[in-house]
C-alpha positions as CSV (number, residue, x, y, z in Angstrom):
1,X,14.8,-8.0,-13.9
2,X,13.5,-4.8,-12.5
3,X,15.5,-1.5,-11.9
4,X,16.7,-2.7,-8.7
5,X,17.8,-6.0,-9.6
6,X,20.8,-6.2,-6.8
7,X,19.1,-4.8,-4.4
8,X,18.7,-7.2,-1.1
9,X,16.2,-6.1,1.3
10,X,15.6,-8.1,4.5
11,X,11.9,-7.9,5.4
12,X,10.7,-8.2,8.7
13,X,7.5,-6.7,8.5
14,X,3.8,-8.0,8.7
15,X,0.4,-7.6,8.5
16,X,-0.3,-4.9,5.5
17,X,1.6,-1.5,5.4
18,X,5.5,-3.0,5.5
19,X,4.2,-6.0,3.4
20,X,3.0,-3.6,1.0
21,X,6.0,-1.4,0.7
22,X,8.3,-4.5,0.6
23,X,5.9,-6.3,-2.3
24,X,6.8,-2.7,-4.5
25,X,10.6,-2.8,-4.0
26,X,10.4,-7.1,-4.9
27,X,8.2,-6.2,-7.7
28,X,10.6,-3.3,-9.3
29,X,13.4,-5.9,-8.8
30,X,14.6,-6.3,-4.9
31,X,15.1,-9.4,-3.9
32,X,13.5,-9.5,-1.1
33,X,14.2,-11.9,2.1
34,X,10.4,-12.1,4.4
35,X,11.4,-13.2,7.8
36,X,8.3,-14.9,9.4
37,X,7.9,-15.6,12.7
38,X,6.9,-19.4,13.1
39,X,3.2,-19.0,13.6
40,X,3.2,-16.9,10.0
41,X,2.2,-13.4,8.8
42,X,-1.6,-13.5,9.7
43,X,-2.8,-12.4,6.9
44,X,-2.3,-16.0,5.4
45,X,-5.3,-16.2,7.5
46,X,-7.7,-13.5,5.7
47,X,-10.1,-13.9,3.6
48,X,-11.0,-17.1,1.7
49,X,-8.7,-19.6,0.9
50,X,-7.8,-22.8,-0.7
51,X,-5.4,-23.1,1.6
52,X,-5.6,-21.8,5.0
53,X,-1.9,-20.5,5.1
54,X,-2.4,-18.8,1.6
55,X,-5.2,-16.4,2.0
56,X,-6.4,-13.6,-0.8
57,X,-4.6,-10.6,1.3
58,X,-1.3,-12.5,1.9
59,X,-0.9,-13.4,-1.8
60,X,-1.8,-9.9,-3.0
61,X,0.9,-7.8,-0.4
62,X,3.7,-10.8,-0.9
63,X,4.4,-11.2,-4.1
64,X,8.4,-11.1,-5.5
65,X,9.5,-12.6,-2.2
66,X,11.2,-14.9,-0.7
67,X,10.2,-16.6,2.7
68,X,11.9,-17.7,5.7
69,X,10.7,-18.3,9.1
70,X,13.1,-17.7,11.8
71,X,12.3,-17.4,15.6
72,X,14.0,-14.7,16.8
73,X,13.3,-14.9,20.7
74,X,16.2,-17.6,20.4
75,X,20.1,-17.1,19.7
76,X,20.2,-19.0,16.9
77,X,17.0,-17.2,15.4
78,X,18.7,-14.0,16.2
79,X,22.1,-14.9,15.1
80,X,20.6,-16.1,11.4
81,X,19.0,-13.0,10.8
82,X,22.1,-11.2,11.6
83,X,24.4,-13.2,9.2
84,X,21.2,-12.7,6.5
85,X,21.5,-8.7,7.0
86,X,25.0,-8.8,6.8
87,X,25.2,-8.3,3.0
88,X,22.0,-6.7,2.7
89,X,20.9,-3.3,1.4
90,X,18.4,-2.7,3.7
91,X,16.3,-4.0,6.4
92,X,12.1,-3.2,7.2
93,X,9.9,-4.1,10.3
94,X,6.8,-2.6,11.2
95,X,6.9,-3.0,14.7
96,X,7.2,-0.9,17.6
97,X,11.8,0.1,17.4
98,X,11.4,-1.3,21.6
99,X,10.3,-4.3,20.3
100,X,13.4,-4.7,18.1
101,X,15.4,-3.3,20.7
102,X,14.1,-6.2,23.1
103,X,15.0,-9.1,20.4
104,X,18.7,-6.9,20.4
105,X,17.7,-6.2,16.5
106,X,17.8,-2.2,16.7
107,X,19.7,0.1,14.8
108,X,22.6,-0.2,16.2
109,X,23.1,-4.3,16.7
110,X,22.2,-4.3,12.6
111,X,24.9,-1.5,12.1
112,X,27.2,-3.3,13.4
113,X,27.5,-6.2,11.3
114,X,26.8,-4.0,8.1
115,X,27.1,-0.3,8.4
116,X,25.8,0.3,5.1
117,X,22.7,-1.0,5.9
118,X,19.3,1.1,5.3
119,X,17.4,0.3,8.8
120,X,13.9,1.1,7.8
121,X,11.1,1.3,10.7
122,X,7.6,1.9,9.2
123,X,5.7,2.0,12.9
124,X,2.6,4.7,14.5
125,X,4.4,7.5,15.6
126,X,7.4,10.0,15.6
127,X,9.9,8.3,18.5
128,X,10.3,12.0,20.0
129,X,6.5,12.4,21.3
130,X,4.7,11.0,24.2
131,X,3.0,8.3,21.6
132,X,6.0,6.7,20.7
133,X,5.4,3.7,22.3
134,X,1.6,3.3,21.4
135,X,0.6,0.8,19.2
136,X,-1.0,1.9,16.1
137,X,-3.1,0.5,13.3
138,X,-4.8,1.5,10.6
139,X,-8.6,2.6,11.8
140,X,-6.7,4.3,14.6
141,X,-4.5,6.5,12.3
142,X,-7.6,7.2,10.1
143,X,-9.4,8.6,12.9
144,X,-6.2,10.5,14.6
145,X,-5.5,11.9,11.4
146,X,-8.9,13.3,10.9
147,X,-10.1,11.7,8.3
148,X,-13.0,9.9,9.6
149,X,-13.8,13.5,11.1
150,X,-14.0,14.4,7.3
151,X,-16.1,11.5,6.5
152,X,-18.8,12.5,9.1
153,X,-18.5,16.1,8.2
154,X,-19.0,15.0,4.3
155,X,-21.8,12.8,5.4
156,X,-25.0,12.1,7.6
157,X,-22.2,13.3,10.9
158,X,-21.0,9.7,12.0
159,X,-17.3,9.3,11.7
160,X,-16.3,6.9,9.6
161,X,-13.5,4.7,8.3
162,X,-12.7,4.5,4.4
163,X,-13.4,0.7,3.6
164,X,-10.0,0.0,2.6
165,X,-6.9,0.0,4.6
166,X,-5.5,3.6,3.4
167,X,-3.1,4.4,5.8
168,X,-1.6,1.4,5.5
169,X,-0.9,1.9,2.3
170,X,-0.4,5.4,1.9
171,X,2.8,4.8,4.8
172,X,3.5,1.7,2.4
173,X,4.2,4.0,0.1
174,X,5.6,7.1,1.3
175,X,8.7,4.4,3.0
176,X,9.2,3.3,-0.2
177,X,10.1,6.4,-1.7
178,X,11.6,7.1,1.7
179,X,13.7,4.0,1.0
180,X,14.8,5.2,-2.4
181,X,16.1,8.4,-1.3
182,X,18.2,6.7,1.3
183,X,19.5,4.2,-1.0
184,X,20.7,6.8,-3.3
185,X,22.6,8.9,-0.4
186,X,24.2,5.6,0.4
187,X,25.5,5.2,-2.8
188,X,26.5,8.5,-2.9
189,X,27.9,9.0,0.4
190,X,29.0,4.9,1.4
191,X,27.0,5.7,4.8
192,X,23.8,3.7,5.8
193,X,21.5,4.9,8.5
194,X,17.8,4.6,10.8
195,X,14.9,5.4,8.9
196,X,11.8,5.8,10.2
197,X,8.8,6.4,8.6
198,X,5.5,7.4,11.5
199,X,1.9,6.5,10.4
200,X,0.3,9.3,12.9
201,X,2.6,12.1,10.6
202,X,2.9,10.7,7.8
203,X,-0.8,10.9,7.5
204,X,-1.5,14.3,9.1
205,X,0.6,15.6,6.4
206,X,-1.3,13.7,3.6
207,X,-5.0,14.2,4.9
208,X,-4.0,18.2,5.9
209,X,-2.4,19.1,2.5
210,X,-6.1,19.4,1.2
211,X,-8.1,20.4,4.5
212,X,-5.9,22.4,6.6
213,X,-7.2,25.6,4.5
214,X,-7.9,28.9,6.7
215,X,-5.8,27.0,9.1
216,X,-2.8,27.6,7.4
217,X,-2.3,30.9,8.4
218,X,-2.2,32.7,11.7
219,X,-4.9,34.4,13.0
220,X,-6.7,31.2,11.6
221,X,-9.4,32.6,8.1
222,X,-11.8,29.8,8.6
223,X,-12.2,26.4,10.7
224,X,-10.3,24.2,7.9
225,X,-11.6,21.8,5.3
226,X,-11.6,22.1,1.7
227,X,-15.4,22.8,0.6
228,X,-15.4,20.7,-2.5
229,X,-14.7,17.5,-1.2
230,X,-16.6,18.5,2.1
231,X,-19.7,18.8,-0.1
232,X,-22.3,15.8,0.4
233,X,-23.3,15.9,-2.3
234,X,-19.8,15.2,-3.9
235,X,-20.5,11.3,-4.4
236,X,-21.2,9.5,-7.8
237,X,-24.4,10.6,-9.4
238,X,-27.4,8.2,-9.5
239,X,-28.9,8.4,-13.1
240,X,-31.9,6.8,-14.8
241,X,-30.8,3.0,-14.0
242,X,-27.4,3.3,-11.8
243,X,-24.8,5.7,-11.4
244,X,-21.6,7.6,-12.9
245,X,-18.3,9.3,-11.6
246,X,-18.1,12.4,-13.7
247,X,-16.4,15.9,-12.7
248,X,-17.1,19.1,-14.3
249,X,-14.3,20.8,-12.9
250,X,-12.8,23.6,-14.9
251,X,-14.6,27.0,-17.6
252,X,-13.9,24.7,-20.7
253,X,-15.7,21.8,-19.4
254,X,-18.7,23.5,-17.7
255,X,-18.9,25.5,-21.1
256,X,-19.5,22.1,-23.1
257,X,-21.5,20.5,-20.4
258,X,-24.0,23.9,-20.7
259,X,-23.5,22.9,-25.1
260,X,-24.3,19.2,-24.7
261,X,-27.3,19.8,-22.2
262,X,-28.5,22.3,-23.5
263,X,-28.9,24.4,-20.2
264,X,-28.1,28.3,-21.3
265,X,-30.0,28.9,-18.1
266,X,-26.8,27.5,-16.1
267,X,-24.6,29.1,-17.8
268,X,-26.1,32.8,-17.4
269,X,-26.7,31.7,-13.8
270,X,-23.3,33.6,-11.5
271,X,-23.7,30.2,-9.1
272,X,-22.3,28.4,-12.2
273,X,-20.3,30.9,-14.5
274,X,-17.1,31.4,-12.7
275,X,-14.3,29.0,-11.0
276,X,-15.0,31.0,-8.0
277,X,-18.9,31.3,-8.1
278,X,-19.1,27.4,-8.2
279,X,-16.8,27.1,-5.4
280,X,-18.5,29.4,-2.7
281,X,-21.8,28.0,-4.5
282,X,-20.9,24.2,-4.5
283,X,-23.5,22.6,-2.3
284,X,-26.2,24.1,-5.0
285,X,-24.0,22.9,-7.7
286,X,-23.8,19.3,-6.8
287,X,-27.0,19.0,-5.7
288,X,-28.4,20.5,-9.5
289,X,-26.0,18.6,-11.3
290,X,-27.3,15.6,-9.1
291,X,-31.5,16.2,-9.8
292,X,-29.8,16.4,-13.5
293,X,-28.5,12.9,-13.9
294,X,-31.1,11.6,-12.5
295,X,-33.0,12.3,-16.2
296,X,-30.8,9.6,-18.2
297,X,-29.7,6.6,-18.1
298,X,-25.7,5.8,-17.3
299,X,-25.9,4.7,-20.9
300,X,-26.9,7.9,-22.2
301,X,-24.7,9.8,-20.1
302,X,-21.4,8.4,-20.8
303,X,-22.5,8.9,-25.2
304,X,-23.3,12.4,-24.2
305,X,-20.3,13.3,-21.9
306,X,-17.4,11.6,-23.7
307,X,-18.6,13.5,-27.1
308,X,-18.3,16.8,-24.8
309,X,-15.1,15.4,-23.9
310,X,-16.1,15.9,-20.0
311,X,-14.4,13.3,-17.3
312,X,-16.2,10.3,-17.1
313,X,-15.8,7.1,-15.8
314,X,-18.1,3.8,-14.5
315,X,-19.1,3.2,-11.2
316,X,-17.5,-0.1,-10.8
317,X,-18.4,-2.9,-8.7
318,X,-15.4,-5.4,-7.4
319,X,-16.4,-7.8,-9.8
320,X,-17.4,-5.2,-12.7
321,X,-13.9,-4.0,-12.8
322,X,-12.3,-7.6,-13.9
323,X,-14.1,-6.7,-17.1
324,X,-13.2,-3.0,-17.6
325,X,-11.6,-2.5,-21.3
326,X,-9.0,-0.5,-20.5
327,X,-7.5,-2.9,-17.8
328,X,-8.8,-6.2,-20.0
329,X,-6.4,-4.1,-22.9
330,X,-3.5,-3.2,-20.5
331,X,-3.5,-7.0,-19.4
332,X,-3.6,-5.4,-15.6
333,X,-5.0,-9.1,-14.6
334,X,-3.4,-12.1,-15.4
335,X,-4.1,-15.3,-14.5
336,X,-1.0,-16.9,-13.8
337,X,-0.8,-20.2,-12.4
338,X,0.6,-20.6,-8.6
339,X,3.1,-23.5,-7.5
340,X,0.9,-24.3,-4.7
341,X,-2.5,-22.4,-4.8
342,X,-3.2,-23.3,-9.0
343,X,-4.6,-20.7,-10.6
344,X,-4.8,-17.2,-9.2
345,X,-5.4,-13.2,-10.4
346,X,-2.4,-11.5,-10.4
347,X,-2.4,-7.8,-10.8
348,X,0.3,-6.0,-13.1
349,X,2.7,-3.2,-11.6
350,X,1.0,-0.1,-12.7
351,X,4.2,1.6,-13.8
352,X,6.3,0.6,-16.5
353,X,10.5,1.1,-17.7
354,X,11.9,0.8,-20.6
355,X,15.0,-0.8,-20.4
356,X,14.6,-2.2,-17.0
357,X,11.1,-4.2,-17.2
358,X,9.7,-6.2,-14.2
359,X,9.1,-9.7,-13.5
360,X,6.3,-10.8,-11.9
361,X,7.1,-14.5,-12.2
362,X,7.5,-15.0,-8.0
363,X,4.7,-15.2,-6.8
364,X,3.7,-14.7,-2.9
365,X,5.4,-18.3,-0.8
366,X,4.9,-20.4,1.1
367,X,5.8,-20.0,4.7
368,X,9.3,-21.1,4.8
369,X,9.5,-21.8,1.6
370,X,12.9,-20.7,0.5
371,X,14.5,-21.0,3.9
372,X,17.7,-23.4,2.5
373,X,18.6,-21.5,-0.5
374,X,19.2,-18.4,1.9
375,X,20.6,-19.8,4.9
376,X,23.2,-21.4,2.1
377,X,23.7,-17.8,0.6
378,X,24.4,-16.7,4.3
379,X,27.4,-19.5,5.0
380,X,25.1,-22.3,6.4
381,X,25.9,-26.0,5.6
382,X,23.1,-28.7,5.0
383,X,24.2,-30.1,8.2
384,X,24.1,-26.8,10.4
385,X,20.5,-26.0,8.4
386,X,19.3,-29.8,9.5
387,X,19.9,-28.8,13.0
388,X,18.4,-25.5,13.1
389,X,15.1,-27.3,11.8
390,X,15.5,-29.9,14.3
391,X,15.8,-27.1,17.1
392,X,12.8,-25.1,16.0
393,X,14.2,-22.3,15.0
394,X,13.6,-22.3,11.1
395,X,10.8,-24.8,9.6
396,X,9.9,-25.4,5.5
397,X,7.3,-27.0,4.0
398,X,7.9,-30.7,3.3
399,X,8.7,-29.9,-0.6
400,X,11.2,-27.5,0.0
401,X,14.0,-29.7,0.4
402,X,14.0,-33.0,1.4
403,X,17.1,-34.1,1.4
404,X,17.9,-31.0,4.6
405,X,14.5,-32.4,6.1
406,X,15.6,-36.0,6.1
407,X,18.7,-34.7,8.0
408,X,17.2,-33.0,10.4
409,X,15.1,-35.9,11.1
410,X,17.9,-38.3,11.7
């Protein structure tokens, strides 16, 4: 199911941003292979749990995979993963390319059992600057990118992180459309190749598209930063009894906001009249539009605003937005019921094909989990699995298959 049902990806990645990407390509149809180190992805640790192995954060980056654990510092560990990537499409780790070039893993030990592979690093920075060794994680790439110099330029002037991991995800994303394009060439062309995808320039590109501004050009016109999200008083608007995310963005829309308000005086006002005025003017028009909501409740507002046909949306809470109507309508959570953890929220893929829909029906594993079904698919026998187990290099929860742990237990 899934556009890229046939697609094999060998996943060696961790934490959040490779996770992330990987969960996509298993979700559009991959099947994708997570290699684990014994000890686990940590995330399985995050958050709360029924199980301490099977935390909130693991479940909701690993979906539409399959999991075996491997340990690669030995031979055997190393030679599985090689016979795994043999036949695959492509490969992704998130960690520093020397330390896959100290388990022998690079590019070039992967090229040469399969030369079509895609070898996909998602890792901090560009491996032709002086940081290409330095480890990177999110908060560190928000700051170097300077986005939490925009947050403390936007706010009270403390920098600042965005509470959610976005350069983790935004890198997520960018590889897999990065993964894509190289998928197609090699289909085109029969030739694999590296791929890496740097946080540190990956997200000075995405945070400088907007703010760069005067900086563009040389002699500089200004010091950067794009003034209508630098204003602070572009936040959701407190009202009567809470708040609202509305934008009055463009003539049509300020035209029927002056209508349904009833505020002629704004509209004759030059601060307010023109694209341009509002712009150079947009610290005054926040901060009116701000004393304005402050007069009704959200109720109120939203009547008044969706009859003007003006953007409008709820200010909603995590718990809140479980009950929104449009995702309760879409279906966008669904309780599904979880082989091991009972019942859980999934979350729906946001984009949908028509003659190639997903399946969400595998859901994030158990460590191990589905370690025998793909050594078998890479040549091993029940025997040679049994004494890979026994050595420590691959392990499986008890259920997985007892007959190979009975084996291996002599």
């Amino acid at each position: 199911m899934g556009p890229l049902e046939g697609v094999k990806i060998v996943d060696m990645t961790s934490v959040l941003m490779g996770p992330y990407a990987t969960q996509m390509l298993g979700d559009y149809g991959a099947d994708v292979v997570k290699v684990e180190s014994p000890e686990g992805d940590i995330t399985r640790q995050i958050g709360p749990s029924r199980d301490p192995d099977m935390g909130p954060v693991f479940l909701n980056c690993n979906r539409s995979k399959r999991s075996i654990v491997l340990d690669l510092k030995k031979p055997a560990g190393r030679d599985a993963l090689l016979r795994i990537a043999a036949d695959a499409d492509v490969l992704v780790y998130n960690v520093r390319p020397q330390a896959m070039a100290r388990l022998k893993l690079g590019y070039e030990d992967i090229a040469r059992v399969n030369p079509r592979i895609i070898y996909a690093g998602l890792f901090g920075f560009g491996q032709n600057g002086p940081y290409a060794a330095k480890p990177a994680y999110d908060d560190l790439l928000q700051g170097a990118s300077g986005l939490s110099h925009l947050m403390a330029r936007a706010g009270d002037g403390t920098p600042r992180y965005v509470p959610t991991a976005l350069a983790d995800r935004v890198v997520g994303l960018t590889a897999v459309g990065a993964i894509l394009a190289s998928i197609i060439h090699r289909d085109r062309t029969g030739k694999g190749q590296r791929l890496d995808v740097p946080m540190f320039e990956t997200m000075a590109g995405f945070v400088l598209g907007d703010h760069l501004g005067g900086l563009t050009y040389e002699p500089p016109l200004d010091q950067g930063g794009y003034a209508r999200h630098m204003s602070k008083d572009r936040r959701p608007y407190q009202t009567a009894d809470g708040s609202i995310s509305v934008i009055v963005y463009n003539d049509k829309q300020w035209n029927s906001f002056f209508d349904a308000t009833k505020r002629d005086d704004l509209r004759a006002d030059p601060r307010f009249a023109t694209f341009s005025g509002r712009l150079a003017n947009i610290d005054h028009v926040y901060g009116e539009l701000g004393r304005m909501f402050l007069t009704r409740t959200t109720a109120e507002w939203m009547d008044l605003l969706i009859a003007a046909d003006i953007p409008v949306m709820p200010v909603h809470s995590l718990t809140s937005i479980l009950d929104d109507p449009h995702l309760v309508a879409t279906d966008f959570f669904q309780s599904v019921m979880h082989p091991s953890e009972g019942p859980i929220r999934n979350m729906r893929v946001a984009a949908t094909w028509s003659d190639t829909p997903v399946d969400l029906s595998r859901l994030a594993p158990r460590r191990g989990e589905h370690a025998a079904a793909v050594l078998k698919e890479a040549g091993y026998s029940d025997v040679e699995i049994a004494g890979l187990l026994r050595d420590g290099v691959t392990r499986m929860p008890e259920t997985s298959d007892d007959t190979i742990i009975r084996t291996a237990r002599g």
